[in-house]
PAVOSE-126161 format. One line per 10 residues: number of its first residue (from 1); their letters; for each residue x, y negated, z negated of C-alpha. Coordinates in pm, 1 decimal. Each point is the difference from the previous one (the first is absolute). Example, Ala and Ser with C-alpha at 12.3 -4.5 7.8 and 13.67 -1.06 7.14 Angstrom:
# PAVOSE-126161
1) as) 1230.0 450.0 -780.0; 137.0 -344.0 66.0
This chain:
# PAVOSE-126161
1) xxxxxxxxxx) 5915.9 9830.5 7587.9; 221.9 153.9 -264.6; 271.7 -223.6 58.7; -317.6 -371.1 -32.3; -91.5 194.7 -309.2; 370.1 -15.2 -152.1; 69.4 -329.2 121.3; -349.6 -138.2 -148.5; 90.8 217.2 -381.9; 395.9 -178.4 42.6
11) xxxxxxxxxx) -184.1 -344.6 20.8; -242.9 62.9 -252.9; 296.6 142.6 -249.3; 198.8 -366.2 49.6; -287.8 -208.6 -13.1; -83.4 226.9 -391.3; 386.8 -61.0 -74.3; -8.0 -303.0 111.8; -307.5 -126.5 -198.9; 135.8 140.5 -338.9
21) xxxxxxxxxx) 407.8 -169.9 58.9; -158.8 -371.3 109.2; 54.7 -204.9 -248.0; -250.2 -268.9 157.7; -366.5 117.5 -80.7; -96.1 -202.3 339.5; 225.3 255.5 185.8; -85.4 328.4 -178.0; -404.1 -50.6 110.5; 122.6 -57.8 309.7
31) xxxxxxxxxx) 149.4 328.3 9.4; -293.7 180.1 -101.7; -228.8 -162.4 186.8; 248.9 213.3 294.9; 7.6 281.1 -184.8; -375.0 -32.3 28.2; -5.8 -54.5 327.4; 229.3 263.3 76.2; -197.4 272.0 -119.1; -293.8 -121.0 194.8
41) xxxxxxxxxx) 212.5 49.4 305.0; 66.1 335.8 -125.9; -369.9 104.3 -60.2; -53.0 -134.8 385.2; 283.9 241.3 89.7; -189.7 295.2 -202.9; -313.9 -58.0 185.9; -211.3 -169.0 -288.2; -76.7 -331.5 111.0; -283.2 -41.2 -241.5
51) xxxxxxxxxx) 279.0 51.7 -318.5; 228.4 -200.6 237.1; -237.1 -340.2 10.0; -60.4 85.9 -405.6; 315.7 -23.8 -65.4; 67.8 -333.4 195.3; -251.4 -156.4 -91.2; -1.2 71.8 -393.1; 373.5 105.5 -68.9; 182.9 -282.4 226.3
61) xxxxxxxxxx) -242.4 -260.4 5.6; -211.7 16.5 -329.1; 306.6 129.5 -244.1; 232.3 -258.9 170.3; -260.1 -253.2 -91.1; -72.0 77.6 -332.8; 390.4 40.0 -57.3; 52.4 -337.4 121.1; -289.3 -187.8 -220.5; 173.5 197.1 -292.4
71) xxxxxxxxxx) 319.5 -170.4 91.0; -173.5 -332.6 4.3; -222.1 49.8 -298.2; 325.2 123.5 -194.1; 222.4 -304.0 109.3; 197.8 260.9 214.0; -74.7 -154.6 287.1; 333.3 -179.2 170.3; 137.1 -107.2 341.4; 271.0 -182.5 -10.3
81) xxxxxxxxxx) 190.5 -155.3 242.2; 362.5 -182.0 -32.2; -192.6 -342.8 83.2; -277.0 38.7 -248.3; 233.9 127.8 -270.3; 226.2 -271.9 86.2; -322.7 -277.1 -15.4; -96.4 151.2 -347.4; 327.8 -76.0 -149.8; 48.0 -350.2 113.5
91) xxxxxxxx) -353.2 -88.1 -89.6; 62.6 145.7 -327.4; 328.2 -167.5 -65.6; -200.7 -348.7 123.2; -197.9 21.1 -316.3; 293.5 96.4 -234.1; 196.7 -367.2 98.8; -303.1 -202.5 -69.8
């Protein structure tokens, strides 16, 4: 049980360093929303299921949520892929030629 417990606190350590070193806001709620989720596990592991279903349900799922509309609201918001970065800037130098 010791040895869950101090796997569960390693992930939960990455996914906090991890959140604060991504530079893409997408990624860094991601890794909260595990960090979130971790500790849930963790409360399971404790024996307090009711803190454990709290925690899922308002840390990972209601944070992550608000986090994300933030992102949007902000203009924060981006996934990009090579194809739709790659769309953008011949569409873009379309309207420069004409």
């Amino acid at each position: 049980m010791i040895l869950i417990s101090t796997v569960i606190v390693a992930i939960m350590l990455l996914a906090a360093v991890a959140a604060l070193l991504f530079k893409n806001h997408v990624a860094a709620v991601a890794a909260v929303g595990i960090l979130s989720l971790a500790l849930s596990v963790l409360f399971v592991i404790l024996k307090a299921p009711d803190v454990a279903m709290t925690e899922a349900a308002v840390g990972a799922g209601l944070s992550a949520l608000v986090l994300a509309l933030g992102l949007r609201r902000l203009g924060l918001w981006q996934i990009e892929s090579s194809n739709s970065t790659q769309s953008s800037i011949q569409k873009s130098g379309e309207h420069t030629d004409a």
